[in-house]
C-alpha positions in Angstrom: 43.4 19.5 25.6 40.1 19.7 27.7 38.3 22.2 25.6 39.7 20.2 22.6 37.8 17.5 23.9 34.7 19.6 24.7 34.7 20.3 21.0 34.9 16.7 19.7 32.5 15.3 21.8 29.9 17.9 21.3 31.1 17.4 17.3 30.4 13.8 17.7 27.1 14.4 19.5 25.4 17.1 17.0 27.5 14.6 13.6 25.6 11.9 14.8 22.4 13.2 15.3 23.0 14.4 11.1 23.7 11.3 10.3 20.5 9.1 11.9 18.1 11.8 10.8 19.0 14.1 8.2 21.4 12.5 5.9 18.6 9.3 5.3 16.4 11.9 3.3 19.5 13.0 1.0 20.3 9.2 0.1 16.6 8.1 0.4 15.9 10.5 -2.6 19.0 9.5 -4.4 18.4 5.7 -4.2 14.4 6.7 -5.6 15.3 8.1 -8.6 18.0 5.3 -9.2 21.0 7.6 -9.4 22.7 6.1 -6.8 23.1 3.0 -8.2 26.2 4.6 -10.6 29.5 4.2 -9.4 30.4 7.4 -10.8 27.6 9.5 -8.8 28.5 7.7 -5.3 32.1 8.4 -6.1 31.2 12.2 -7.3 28.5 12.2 -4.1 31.6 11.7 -2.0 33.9 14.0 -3.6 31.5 16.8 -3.4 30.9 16.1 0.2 34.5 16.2 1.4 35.4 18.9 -0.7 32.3 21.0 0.1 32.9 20.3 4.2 36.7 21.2 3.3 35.8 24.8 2.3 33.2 25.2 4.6 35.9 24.8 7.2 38.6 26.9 6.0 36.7 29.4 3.8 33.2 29.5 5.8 30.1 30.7 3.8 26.8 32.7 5.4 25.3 29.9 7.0 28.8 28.7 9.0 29.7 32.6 9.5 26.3 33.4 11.4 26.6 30.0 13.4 30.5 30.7 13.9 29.3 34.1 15.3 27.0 32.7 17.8 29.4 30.1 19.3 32.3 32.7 19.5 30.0 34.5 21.9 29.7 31.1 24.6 32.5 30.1 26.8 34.3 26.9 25.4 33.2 25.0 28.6 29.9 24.9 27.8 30.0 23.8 24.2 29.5 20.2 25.2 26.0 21.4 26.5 25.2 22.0 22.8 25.1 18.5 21.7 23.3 17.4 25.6 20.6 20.2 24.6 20.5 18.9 20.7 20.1 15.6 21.9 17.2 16.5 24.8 15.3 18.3 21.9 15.0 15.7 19.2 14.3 12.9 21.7 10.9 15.2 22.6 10.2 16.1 18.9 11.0 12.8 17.4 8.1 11.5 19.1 6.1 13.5 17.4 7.9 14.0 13.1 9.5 10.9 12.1 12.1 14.2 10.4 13.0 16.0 13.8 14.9 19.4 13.4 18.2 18.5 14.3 19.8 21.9 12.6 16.7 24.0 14.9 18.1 21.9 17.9 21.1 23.2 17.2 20.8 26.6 16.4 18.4 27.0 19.7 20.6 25.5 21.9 23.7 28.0 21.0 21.3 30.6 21.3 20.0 29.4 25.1 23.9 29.0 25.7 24.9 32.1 24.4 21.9 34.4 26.5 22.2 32.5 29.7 26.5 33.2 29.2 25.8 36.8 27.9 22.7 37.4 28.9 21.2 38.6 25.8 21.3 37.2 22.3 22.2 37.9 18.9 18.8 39.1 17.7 19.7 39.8 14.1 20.9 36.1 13.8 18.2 35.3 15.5 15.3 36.8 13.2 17.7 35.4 10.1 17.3 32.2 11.0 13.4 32.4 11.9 12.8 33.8 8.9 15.3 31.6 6.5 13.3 28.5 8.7 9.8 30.1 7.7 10.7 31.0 4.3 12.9 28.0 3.1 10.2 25.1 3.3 7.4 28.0 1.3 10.2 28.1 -1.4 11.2 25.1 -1.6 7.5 23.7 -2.2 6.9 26.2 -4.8 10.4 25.3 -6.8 9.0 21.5 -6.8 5.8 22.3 -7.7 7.0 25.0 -10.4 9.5 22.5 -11.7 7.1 19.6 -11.8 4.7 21.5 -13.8 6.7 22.8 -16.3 8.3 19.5 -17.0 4.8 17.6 -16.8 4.0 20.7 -19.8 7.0 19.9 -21.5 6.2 16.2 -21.8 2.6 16.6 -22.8 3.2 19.5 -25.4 6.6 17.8 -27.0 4.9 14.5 -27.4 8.0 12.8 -26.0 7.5 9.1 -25.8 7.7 8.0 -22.2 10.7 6.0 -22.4 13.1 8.6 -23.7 11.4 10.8 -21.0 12.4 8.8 -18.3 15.8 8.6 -19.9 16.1 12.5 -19.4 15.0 12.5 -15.9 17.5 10.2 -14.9 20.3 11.7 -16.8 19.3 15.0 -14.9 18.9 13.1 -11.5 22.5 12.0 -12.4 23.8 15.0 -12.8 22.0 16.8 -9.8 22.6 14.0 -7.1 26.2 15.4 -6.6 24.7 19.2 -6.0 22.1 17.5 -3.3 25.3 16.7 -1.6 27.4 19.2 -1.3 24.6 21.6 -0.9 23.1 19.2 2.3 27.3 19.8 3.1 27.9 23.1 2.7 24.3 24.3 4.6 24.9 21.9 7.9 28.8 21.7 8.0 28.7 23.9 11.0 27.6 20.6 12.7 30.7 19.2 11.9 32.9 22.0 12.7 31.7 23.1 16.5 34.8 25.4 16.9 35.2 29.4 18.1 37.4 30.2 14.9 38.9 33.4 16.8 40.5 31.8 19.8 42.2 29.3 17.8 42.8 31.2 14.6 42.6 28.4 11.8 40.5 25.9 10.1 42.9 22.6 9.8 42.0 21.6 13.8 38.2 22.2 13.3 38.7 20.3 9.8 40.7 17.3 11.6 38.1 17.3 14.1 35.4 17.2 12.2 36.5 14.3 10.4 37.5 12.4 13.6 34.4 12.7 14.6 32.2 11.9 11.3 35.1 8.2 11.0 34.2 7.7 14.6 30.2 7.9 14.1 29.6 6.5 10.7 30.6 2.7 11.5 27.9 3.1 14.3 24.8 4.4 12.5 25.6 3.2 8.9 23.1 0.1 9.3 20.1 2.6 10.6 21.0 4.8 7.6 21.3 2.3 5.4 17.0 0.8 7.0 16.3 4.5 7.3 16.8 5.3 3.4 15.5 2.5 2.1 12.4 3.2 3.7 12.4 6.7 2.5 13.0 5.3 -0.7 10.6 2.1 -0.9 7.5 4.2 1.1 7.7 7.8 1.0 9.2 8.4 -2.2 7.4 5.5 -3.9 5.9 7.9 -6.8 6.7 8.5 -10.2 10.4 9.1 -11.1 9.7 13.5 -12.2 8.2 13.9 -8.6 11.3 12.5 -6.9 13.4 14.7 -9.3 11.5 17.8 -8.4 12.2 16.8 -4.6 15.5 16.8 -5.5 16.2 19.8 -7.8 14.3 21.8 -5.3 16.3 20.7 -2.1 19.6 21.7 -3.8 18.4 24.8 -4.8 16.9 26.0 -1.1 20.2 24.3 0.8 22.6 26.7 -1.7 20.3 29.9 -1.2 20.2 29.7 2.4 22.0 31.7 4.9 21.1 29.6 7.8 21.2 25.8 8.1 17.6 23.5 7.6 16.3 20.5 8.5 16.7 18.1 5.2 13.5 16.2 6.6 11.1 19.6 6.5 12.8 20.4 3.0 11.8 17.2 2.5 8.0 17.4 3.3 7.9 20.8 2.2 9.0 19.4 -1.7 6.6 16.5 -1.4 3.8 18.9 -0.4 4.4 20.9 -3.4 4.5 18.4 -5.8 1.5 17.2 -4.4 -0.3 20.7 -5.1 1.2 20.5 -8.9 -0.2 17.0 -9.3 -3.5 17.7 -7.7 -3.1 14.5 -5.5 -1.9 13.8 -2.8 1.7 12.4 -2.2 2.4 12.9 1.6 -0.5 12.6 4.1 -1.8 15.8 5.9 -0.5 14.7 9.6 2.5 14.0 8.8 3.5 17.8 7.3 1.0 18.8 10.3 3.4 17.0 12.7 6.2 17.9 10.6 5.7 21.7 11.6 4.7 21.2 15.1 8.3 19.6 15.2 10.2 22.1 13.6 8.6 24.7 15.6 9.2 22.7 18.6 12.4 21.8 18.1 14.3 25.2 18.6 12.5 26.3 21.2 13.0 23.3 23.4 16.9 23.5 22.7 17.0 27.1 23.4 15.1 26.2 27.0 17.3 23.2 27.5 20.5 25.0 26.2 19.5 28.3 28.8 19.2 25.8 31.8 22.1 24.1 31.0 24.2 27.2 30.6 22.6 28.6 33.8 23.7 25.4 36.0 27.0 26.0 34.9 27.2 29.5 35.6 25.4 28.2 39.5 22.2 29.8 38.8 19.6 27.3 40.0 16.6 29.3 40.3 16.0 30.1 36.9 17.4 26.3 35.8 14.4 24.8 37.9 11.8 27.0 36.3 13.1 26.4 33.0 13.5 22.9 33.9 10.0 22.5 35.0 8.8 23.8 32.0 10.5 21.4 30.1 9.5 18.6 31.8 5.7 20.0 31.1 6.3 20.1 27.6 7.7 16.4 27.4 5.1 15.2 29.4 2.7 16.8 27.5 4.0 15.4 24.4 4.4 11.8 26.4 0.6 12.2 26.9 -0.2 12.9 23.9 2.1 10.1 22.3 0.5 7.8 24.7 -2.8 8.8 23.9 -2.2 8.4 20.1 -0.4 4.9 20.7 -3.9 3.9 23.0 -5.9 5.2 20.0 -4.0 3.1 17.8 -4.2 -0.3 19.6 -8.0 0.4 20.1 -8.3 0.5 16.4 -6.3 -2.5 16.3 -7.9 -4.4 18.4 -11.5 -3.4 17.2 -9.9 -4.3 13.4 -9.0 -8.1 15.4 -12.3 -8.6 16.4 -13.9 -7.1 13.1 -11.9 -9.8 11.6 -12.6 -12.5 13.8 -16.6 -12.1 13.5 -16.2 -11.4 9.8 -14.3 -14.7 9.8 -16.7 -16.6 11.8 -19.7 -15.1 10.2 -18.0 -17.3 6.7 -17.7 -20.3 8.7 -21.2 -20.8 10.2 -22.0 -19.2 6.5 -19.5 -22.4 5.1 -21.0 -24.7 7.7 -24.4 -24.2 6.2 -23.6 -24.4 2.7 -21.5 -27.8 3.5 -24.4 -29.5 5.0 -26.5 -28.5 2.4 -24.3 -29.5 0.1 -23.8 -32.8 1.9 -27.9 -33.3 2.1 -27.5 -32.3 -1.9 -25.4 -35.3 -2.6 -26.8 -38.1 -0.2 -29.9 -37.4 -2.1 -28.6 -37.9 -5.7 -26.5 -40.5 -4.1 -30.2 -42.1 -2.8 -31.4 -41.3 -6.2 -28.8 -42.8 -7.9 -28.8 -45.9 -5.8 -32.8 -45.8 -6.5 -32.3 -46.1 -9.9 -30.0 -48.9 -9.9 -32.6 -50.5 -8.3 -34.9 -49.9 -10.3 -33.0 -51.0 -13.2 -32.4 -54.2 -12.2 -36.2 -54.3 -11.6 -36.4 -53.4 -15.2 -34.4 -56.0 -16.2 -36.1 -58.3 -14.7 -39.4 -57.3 -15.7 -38.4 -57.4 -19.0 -36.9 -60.9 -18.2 -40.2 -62.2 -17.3 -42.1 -60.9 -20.2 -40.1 -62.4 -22.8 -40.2 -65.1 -21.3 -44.0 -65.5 -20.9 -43.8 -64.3 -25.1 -41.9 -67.1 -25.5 -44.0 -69.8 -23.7 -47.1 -68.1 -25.9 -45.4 -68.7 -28.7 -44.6 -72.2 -28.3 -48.1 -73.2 -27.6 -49.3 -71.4 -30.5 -47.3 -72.9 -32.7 -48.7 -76.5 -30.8 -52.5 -75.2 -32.1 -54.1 -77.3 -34.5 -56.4 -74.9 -36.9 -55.6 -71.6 -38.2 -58.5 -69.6 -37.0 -56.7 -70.5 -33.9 -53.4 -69.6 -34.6 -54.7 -65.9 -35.5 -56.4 -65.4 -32.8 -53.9 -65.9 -30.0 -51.3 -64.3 -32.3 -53.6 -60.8 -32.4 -53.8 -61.0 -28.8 -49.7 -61.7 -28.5 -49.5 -58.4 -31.1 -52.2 -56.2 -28.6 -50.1 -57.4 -25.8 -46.4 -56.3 -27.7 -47.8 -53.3 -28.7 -48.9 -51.7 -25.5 -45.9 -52.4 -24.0 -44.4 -50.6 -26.6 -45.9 -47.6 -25.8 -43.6 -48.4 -22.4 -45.9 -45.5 -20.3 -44.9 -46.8 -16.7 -41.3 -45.9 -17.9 -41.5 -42.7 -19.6 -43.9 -41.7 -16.7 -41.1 -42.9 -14.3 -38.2 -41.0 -16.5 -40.4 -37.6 -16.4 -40.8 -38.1 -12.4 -36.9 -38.4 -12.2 -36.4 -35.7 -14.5 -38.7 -33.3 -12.1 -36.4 -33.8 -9.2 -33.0 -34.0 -11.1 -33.4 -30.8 -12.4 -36.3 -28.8 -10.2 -34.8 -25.8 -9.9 -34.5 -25.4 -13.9 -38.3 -26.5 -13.7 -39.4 -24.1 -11.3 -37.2 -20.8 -13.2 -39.1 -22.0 -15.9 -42.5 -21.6 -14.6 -42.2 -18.6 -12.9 -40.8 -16.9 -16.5 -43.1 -18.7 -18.6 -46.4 -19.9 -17.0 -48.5 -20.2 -20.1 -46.5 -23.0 -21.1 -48.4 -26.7 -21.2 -47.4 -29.6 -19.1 -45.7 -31.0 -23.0 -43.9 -27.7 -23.7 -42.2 -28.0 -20.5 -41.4 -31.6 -20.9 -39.8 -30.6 -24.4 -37.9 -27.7 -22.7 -37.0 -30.3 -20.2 -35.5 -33.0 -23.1 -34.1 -30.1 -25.0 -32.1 -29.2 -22.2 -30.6 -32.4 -21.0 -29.3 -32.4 -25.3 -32.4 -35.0 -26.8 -32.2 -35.2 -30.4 -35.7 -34.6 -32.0 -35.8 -38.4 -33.2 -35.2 -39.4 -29.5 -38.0 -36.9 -28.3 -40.6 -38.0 -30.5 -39.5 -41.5 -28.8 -40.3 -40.6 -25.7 -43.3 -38.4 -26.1 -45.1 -41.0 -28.2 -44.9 -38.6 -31.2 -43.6 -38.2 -34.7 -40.4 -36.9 -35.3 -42.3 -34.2 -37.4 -44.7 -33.4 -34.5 -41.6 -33.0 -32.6 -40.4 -30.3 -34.5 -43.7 -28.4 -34.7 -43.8 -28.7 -31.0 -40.2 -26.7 -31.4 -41.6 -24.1 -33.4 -44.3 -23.4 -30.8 -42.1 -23.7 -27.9 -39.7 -21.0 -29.4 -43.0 -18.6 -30.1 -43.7 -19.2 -26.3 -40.6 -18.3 -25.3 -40.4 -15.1 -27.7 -37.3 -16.3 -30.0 -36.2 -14.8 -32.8 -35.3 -17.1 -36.0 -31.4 -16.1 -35.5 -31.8 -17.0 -32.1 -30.5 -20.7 -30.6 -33.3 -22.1 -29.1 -31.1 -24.8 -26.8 -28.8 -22.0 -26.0 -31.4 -20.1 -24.7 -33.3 -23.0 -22.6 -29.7 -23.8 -20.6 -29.4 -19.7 -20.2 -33.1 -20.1 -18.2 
């Protein structure tokens, strides 16, 4: 019953660790391309699964052969150390890959296990699972980039419109969704199945244990799958719908060809590298397949350290545990240091970004500042100017008051003259006296004034382009912008109405007009 219990908890351990890291990537993918979201492929997903892990267990391939071979060769009592020396390892290298190793864990730690109970290892196994590790992520990047650039070929030389295109894709993401499965099943079942076949002779207690120990860990880590893949989905597979189908044809295809279990996450990286290559841009950063390897490299090696020392404290060797032991704690101090480092490097950034933001921001208010008081200076002066001309037309008014009135008085006392010659006399001087203040020149010269310091800036854009026009040109410019008729302009400039439109004419020449050109257009344009 103890050894039973050995085997499940280690089971649970190395499940679990599947589940939080590993397994994300496989649904991530699936939910990208939209697959998932068929009743039939989840149900299908699931079938393959169970029935996949079923014959793993009873009729075990390469992959759970070699790994059987390895644990047959380490005393039961120590198999719990597997999942402590699985778990030791990925805490280390998940501070470095956001898609730890857990299979390299794994593997390295039945390897320390086995050479610190044997002392030697199983170095055949050994170079076939460096080698599958090595070669695996290399293949798999050249089947997504082969397979992206063939289909991209296709698509371009068939002139297939887009929509019916995409139709394809997902019909073949549909139908390869259940292969990503029971591939991802059949390479890391061995996870699942921690059990020395030859001392207890069948597969239904490694089966029933294995599923006991999947039922007990999925209700615990189904939420952080569930974030985990979503974010896989949203962030890292947020490209075009072939991409994520190259991903995923070329994960099934390196999972079934190879004889010893892989990380999904570096499958994972590898396939977005390549289609990155095919595309000729970029759709996974340079770090993070650079971190990527440091952590599949890592990752073995610190479980076949942890998984020695662990092996040799049970055996009662402590010498060789505290040398191994201190070596391990250089390496995860290192990485510590180096995590720390990167986290200090990153809040620097942060806060330089704050204060970048901060003087940006207060640069725009003292920048805001200015332009409101200017603006306010702007309107108390048209407000002055405003209020001036009221003023001023009251004035008006009352000047104009006055005169008629002193017309009027003039009047009646010429009509009280006696003799004609009379009469004519003070009426020519009543006309002279009319007919200058027609002309109304304290007025117009008053309107022009105004005019100047309404609309100076127009003025002054207007002299620098033109300054060979004359002090009437720009008036007219002035009157044609603020929308005078020519009848209203001659008005004002004491002219004809004819000599306003010769004074047009010349204004356009000045000004370099064609006939087809708008001549108002042009002066609001200044």
């Amino acid at each position: 019953m103890t050894t039973v219990m050995y085997i499940f908890l280690a089971t649970v351990i190395s499940g679990v660790l599947l589940l939080i890291w590993d397994y994300p990537v496989i649904k991530g993918a699936l939910q990208a391309c939209g697959a998932i979201e068929f009743v039939t492929v989840r149900t299908m997903g699931m079938i393959a699964g169970a029935a996949v892990f079923a014959l793993a267990v009873f009729y075990p391939g390469k992959v759970s052969a070699n790994t059987a071979g390895i644990i047959e060769n380490i005393p039961v009592r120590m198999l719990l150390s597997v999942g402590i020396a699985t778990v030791a390892s990925i805490l280390v290298t998940s501070r470095i890959s956001n898609y730890p190793a857990i299979p390299y864990a794994f593997i390295g730690a039945l390897f320390g296990l086995q050479f610190a109970a044997k002392g030697t290892i199983d170095w055949a196994l050994a170079y076939t699972n460096v080698i599958s590790w090595i070669c695996a992520p290399l293949a798999c990047s050249l089947i997504a980039a082969m397979f992206y650039r063939l289909s991209a070929m296709t698509f371009r030389n068939n002139h297939v419109h887009m929509a019916f295109f995409e139709m394809r894709i997902l019909r073949a993401a549909i139908f390869a969704s259940p292969l990503l499965i029971g591939a991802f099943a059949w390479n890391n079942s061995i996870l699942f199945t921690i059990f020395p076949v030859r001392e207890f002779g069948a597969g239904p207690l490694a089966a029933g244990i294995g599923a006991a120990a999947f039922l007990l860990a999925r209700p615990f880590v189904a939420k952080k799958v569930t974030i985990a893949s979503w974010n896989i989905a949203d962030n890292t597979l947020d490209i075009n719908s072939l991409s994520t189908l190259s991903v995923i044809l070329a994960m099934t295809i390196t999972f079934g060809l190879s004889p010893a279990p892989l990380s999904a996450g570096c499958l994972f990286i590898a396939a977005l590298a390549g289609v990155s290559i095919a595309r000729g841009s970029a759709v996974v950063e340079g770090h993070t397949v650079i971190s990527n390897i440091v952590a599949a490299v890592l990752s073995p090696v610190l479980g076949l350290l942890i998984g020695f020392s662990m092996g040799m404290i049970l055996n009662g060797d402590m010498i060789n545990t505290v040398i191994v032991v201190g070596l391990l704690a250089l390496v995860a101090g290192t990485v510590t240091y180096v995590r720390m480092q990167n986290r200090r490097l990153l809040h620097d950034q942060i806060v330089y970004a704050h204060e970048q933001q901060i003087y940006n921001t207060r640069k725009s208010l003292s920048a805001l500042e200015v332009r409101s008081e200017m603006t306010e200076k702007d309107l108390l002066g048209k407000l002055e100017l405003k209020r001036k001309e009221l003023v001023d037309f009251a004035v008006g008014i009352s000047e104009q008051k006055d005169f008629m009135e002193t017309v009027y008085e003039q009047l009646e006392e010429v009509r009280k003259l006696g003799t004609a010659e009379e009469k004519d006399a003070r009426t020519d001087e009543l006309l002279s006296s009319l007919r200058e203040r027609m002309y109304f020149t304290r007025e117009i010269n008053d309107f022009y004034a105004r005019s100047e310091v309404l609309h100076k800036d127009f003025n002054m854009r207007l002299r620098e382009a033109y300054p060979n026009l004359t002090e009437n040109e720009r008036k007219l410019a002035n009157l044609l912008r603020q929308g005078f008729s020519s009848k209203y302009i001659a008005s004002l400039m004491n002219i004809t109405p004819k000599s306003a439109e010769i004074n047009r004419y010349r204004l356009r020449s000045k000004l370099g007009l064609e006939r087809s050109d708008n001549l108002i257009k042009f002066i609001k344009s200044i």
